[in-house]
The first five atom37 places (N, CA, C, CB, O) and aatype in JSON, in Angstrom:
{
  "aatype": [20, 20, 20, 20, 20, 20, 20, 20, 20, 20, 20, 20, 20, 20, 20, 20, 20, 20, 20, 20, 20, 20, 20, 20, 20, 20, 20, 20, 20, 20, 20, 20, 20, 20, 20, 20, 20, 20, 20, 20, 20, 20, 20, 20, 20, 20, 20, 20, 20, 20, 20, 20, 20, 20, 20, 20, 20, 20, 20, 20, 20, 20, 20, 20, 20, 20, 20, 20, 20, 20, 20, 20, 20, 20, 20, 20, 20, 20, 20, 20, 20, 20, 20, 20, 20, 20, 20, 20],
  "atom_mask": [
    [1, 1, 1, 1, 1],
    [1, 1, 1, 1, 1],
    [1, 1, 1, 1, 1],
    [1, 1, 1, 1, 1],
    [1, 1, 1, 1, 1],
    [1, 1, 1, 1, 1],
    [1, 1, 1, 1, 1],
    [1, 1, 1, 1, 1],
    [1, 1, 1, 1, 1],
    [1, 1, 1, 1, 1],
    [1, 1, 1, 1, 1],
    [1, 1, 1, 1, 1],
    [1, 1, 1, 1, 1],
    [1, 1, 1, 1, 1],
    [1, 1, 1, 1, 1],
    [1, 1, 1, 1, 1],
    [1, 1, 1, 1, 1],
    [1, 1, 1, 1, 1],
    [1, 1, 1, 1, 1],
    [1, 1, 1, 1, 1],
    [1, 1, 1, 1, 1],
    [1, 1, 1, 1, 1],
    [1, 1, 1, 1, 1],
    [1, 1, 1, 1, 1],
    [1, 1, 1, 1, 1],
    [1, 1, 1, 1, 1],
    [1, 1, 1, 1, 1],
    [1, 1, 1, 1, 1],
    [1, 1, 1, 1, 1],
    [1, 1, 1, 1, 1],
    [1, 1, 1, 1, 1],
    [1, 1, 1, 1, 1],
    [1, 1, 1, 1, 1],
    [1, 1, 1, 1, 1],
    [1, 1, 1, 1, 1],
    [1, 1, 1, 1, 1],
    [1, 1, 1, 1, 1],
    [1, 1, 1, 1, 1],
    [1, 1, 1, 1, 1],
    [1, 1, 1, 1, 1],
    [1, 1, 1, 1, 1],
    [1, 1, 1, 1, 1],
    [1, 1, 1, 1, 1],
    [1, 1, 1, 1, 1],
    [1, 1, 1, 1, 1],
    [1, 1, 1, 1, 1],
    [1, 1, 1, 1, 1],
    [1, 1, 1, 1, 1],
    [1, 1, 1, 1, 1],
    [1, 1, 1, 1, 1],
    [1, 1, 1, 1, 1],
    [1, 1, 1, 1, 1],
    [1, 1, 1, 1, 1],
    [1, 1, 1, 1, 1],
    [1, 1, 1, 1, 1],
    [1, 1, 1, 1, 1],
    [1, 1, 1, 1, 1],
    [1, 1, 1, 1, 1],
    [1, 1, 1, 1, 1],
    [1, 1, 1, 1, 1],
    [1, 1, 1, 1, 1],
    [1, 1, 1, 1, 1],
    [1, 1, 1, 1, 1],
    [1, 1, 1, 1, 1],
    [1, 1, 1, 1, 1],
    [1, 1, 1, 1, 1],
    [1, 1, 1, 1, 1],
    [1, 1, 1, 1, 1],
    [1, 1, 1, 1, 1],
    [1, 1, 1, 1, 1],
    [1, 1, 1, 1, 1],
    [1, 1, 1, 1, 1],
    [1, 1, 1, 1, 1],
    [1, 1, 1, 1, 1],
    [1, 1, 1, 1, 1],
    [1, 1, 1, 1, 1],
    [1, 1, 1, 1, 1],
    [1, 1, 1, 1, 1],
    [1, 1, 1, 1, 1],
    [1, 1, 1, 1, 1],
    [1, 1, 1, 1, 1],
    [1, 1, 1, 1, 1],
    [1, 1, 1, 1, 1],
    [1, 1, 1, 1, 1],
    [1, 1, 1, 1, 1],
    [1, 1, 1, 1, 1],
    [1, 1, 1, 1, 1],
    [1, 1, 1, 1, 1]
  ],
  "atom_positions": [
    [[46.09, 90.2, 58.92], [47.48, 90.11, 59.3], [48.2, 89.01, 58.52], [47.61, 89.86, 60.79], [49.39, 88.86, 58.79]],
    [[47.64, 88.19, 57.58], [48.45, 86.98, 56.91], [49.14, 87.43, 55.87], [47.63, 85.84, 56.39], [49.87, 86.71, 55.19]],
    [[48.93, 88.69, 55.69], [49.9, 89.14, 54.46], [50.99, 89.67, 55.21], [49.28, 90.3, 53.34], [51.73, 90.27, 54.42]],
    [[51.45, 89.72, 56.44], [52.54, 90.21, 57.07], [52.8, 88.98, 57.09], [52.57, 91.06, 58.27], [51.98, 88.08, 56.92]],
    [[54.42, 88.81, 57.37], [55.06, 87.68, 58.24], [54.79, 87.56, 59.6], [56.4, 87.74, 58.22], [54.38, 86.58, 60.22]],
    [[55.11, 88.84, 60.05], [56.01, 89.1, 61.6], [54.82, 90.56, 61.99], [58.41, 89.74, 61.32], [53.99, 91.12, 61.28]],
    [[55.1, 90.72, 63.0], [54.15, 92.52, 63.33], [55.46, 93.77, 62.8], [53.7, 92.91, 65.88], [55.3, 94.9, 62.34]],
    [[56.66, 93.07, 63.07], [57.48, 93.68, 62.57], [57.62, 94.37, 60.91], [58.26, 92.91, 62.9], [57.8, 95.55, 60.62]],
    [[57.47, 93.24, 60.04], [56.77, 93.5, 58.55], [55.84, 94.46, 58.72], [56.01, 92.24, 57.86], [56.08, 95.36, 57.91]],
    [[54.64, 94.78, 59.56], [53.93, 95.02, 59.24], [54.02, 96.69, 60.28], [53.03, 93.85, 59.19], [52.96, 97.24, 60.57]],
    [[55.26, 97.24, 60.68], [55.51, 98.17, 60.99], [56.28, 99.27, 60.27], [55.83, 97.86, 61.81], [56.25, 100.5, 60.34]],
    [[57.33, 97.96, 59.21], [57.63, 98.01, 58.45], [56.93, 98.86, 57.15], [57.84, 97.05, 58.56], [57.47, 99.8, 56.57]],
    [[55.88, 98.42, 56.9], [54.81, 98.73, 55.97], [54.65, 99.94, 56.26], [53.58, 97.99, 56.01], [55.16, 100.66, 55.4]],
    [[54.2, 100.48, 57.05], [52.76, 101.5, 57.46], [54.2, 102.85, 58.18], [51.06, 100.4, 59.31], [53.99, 103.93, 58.75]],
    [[55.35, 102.31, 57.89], [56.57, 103.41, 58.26], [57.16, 104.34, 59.09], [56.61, 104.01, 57.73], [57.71, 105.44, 58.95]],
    [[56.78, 103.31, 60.37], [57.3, 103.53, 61.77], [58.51, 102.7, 62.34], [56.18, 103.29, 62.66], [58.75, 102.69, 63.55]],
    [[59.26, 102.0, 61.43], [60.43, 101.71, 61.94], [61.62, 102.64, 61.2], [60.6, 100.2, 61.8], [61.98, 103.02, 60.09]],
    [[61.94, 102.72, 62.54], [63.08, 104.32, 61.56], [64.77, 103.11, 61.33], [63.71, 106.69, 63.5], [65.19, 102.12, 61.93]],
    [[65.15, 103.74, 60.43], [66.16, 103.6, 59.4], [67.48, 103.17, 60.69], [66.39, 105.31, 58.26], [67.48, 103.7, 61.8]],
    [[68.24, 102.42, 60.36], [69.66, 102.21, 60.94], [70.88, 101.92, 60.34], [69.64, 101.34, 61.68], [71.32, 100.77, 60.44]],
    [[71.69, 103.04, 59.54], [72.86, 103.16, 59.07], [73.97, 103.63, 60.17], [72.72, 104.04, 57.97], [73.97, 104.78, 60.62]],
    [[74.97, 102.57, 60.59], [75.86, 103.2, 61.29], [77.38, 102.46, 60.51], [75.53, 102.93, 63.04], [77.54, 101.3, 60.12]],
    [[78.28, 103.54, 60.48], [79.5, 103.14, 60.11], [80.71, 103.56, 61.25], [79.71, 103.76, 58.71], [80.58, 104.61, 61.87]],
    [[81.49, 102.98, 61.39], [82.61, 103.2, 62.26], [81.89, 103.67, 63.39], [83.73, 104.18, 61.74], [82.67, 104.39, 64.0]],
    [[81.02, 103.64, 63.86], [80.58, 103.69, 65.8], [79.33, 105.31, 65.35], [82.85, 104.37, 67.52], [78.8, 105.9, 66.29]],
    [[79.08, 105.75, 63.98], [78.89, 106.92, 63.78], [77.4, 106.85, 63.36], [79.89, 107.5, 62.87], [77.46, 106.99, 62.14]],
    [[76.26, 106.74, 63.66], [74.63, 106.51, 63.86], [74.35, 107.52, 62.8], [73.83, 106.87, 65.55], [74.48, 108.67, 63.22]],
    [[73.94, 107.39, 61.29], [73.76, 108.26, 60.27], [72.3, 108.49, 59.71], [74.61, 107.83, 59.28], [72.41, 107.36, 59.24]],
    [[71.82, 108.63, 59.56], [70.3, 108.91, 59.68], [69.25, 108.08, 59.65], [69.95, 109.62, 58.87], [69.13, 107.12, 58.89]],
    [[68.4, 108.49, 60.57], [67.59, 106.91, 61.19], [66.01, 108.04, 61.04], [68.26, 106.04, 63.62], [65.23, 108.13, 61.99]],
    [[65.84, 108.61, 60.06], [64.53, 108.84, 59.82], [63.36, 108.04, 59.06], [64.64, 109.81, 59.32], [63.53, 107.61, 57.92]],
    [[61.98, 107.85, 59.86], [61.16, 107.19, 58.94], [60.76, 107.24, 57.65], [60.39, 107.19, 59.3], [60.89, 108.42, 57.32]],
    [[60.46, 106.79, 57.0], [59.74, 106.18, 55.44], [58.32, 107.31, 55.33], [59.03, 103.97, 55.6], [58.06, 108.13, 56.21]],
    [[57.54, 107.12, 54.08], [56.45, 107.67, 54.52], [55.36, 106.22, 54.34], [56.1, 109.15, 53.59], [54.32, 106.37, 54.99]],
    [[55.41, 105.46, 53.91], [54.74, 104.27, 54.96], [52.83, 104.46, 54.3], [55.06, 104.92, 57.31], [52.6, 104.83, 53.15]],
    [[52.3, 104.3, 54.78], [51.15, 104.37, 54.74], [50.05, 105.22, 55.7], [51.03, 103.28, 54.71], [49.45, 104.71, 56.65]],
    [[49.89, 106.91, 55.16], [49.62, 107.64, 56.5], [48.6, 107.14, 56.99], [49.44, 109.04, 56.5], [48.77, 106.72, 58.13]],
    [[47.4, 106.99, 56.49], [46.26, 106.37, 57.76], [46.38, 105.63, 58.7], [45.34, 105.71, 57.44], [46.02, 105.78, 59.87]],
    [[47.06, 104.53, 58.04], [47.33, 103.28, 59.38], [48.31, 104.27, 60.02], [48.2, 101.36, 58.91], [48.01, 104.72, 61.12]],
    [[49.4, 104.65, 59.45], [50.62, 105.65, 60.5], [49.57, 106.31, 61.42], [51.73, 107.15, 59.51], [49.62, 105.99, 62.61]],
    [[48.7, 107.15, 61.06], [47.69, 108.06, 62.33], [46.84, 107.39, 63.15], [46.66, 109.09, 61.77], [46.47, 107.87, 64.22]],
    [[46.33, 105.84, 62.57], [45.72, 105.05, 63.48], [46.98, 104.45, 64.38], [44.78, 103.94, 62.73], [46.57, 103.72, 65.28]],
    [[47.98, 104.55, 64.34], [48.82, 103.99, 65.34], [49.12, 104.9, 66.31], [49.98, 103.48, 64.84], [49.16, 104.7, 67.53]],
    [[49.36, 106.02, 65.65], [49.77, 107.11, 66.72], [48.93, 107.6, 67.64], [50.19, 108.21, 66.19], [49.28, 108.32, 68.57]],
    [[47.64, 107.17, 67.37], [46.89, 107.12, 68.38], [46.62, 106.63, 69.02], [46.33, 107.23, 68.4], [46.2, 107.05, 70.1]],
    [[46.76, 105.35, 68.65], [46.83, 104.09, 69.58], [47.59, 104.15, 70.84], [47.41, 102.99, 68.87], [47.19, 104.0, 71.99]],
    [[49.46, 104.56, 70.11], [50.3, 105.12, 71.01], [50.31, 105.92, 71.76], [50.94, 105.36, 70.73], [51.01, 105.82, 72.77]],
    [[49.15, 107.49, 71.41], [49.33, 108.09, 73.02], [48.31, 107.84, 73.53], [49.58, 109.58, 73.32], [47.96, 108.72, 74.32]],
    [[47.22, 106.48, 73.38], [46.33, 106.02, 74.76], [46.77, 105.14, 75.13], [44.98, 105.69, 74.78], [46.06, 104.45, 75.85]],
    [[48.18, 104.68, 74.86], [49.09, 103.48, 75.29], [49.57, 104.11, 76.65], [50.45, 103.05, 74.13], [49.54, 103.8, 77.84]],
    [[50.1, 105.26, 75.78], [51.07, 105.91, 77.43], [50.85, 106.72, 78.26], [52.21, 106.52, 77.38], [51.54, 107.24, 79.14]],
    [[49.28, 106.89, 77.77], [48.37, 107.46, 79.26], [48.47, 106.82, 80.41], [46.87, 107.43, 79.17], [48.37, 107.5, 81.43]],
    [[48.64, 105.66, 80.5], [47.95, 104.38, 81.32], [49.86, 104.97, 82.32], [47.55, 102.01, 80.05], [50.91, 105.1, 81.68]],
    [[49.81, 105.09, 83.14], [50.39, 105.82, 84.09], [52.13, 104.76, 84.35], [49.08, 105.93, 85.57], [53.27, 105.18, 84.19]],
    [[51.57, 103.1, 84.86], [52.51, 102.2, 84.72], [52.32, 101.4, 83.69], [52.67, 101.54, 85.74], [52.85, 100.35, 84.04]],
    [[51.85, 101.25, 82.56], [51.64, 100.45, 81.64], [52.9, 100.35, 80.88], [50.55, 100.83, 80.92], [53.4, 101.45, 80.64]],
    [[53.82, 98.94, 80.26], [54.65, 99.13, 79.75], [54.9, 99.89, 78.52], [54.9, 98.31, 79.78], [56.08, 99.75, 78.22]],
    [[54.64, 100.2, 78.17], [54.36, 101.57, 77.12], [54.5, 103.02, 77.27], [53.13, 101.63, 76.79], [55.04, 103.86, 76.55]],
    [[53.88, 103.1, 78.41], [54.34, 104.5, 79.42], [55.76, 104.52, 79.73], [53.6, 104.53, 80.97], [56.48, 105.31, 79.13]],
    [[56.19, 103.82, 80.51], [57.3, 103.39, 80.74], [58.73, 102.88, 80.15], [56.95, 102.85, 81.15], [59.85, 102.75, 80.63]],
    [[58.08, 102.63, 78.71], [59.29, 102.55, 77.68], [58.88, 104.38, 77.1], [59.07, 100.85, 76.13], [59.95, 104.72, 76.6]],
    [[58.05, 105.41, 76.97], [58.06, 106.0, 75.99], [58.93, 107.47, 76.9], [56.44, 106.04, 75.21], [59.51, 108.46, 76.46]],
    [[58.66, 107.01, 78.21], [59.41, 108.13, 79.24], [61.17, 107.93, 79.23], [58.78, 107.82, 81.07], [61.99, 108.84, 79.31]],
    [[61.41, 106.65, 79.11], [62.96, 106.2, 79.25], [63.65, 106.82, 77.57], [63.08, 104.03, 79.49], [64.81, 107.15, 77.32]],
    [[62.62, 106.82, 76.81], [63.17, 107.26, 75.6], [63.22, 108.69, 75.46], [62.5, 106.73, 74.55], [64.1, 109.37, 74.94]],
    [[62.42, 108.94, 75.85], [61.71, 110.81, 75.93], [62.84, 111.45, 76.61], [59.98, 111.19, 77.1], [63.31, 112.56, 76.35]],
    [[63.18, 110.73, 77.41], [64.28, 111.39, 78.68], [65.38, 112.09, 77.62], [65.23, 109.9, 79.94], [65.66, 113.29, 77.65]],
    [[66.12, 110.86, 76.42], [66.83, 110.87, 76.16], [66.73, 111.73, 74.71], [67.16, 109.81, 76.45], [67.68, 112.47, 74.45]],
    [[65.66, 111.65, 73.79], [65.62, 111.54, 72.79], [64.75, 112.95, 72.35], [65.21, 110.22, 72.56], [65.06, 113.75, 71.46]],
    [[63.43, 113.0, 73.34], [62.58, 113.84, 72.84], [61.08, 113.49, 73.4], [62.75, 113.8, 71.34], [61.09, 112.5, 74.13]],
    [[59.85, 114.07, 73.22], [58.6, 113.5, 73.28], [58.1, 112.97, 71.28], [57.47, 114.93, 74.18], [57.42, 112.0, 70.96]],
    [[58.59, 113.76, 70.55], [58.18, 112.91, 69.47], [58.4, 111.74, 68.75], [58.2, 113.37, 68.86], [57.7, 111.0, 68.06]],
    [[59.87, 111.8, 69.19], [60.86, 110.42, 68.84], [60.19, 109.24, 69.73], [62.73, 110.64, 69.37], [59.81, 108.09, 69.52]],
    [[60.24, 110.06, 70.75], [59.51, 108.8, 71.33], [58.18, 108.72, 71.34], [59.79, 108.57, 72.59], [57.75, 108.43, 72.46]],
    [[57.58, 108.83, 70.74], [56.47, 108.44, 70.41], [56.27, 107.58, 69.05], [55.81, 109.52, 70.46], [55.42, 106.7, 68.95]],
    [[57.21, 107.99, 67.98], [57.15, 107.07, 67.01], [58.0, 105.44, 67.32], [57.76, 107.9, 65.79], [57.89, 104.37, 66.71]],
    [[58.83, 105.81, 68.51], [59.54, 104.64, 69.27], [58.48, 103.89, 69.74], [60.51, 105.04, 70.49], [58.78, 102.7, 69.61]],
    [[57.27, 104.04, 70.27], [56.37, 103.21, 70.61], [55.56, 102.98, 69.64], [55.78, 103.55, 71.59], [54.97, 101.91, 69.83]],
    [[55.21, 103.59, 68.51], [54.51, 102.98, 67.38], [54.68, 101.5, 67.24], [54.96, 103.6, 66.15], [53.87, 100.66, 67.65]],
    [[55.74, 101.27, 66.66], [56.15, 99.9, 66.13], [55.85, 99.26, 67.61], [57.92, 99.72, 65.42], [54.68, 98.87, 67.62]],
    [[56.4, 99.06, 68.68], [55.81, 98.46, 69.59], [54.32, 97.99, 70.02], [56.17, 99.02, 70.22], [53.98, 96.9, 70.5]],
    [[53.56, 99.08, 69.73], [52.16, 98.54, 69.85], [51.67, 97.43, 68.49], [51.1, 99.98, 69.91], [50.66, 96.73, 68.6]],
    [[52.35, 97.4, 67.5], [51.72, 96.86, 66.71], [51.95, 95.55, 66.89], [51.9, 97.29, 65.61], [51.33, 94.77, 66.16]],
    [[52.89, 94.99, 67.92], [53.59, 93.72, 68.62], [52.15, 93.11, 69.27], [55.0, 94.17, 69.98], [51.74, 91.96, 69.11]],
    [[51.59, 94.04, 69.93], [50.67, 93.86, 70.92], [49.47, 93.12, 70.12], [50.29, 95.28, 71.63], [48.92, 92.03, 70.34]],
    [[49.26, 94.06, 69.13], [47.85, 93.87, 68.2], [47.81, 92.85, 67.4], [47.54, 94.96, 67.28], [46.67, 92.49, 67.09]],
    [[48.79, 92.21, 66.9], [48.97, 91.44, 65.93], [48.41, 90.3, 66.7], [50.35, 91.38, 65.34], [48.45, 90.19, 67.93]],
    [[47.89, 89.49, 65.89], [47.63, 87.78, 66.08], [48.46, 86.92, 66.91], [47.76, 87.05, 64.79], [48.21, 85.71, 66.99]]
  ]
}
């Protein structure tokens, strides 16, 4: 992890933080990178034994998003989050 700064950098990397262009109030495409797929598939797995766990905060952020967004969106919405967890 010393070649990251932040866990953020390092979500950054592996291309699970999706994109944020907005102009005049208007949200313009916020799709991911392609990142680095292995680590990308070791996360995503990580992520859905994150939000098995019934009340675990992870569950619970990936349902509030899901509601709104989707089940896949939100699932790459918790990617970058777990890597918060893992980091040093």
């Amino acid at each position: 992890m010393h070649f990251f700064a932040t866990a953020g950098h390092l979500a950054s990397w592996v291309g699970v933080c999706p994109g944020m262009n907005e102009s005049a109030g208007v949200n313009k495409s916020g799709h991911t990178r392609d990142g680095n797929a292995n680590l990308k598939r070791v996360l995503g797995t990580a992520a859905m034994a994150a939000i098995k766990r019934k009340d675990s905060y992870y569950a619970v952020y990936y349902r509030r998003i899901a509601a709104r967004r989707g089940a896949p969106r939100a699932l790459v919405a918790v990617m970058p989050k777990s890597t918060i967890a893992t980091s040093p």
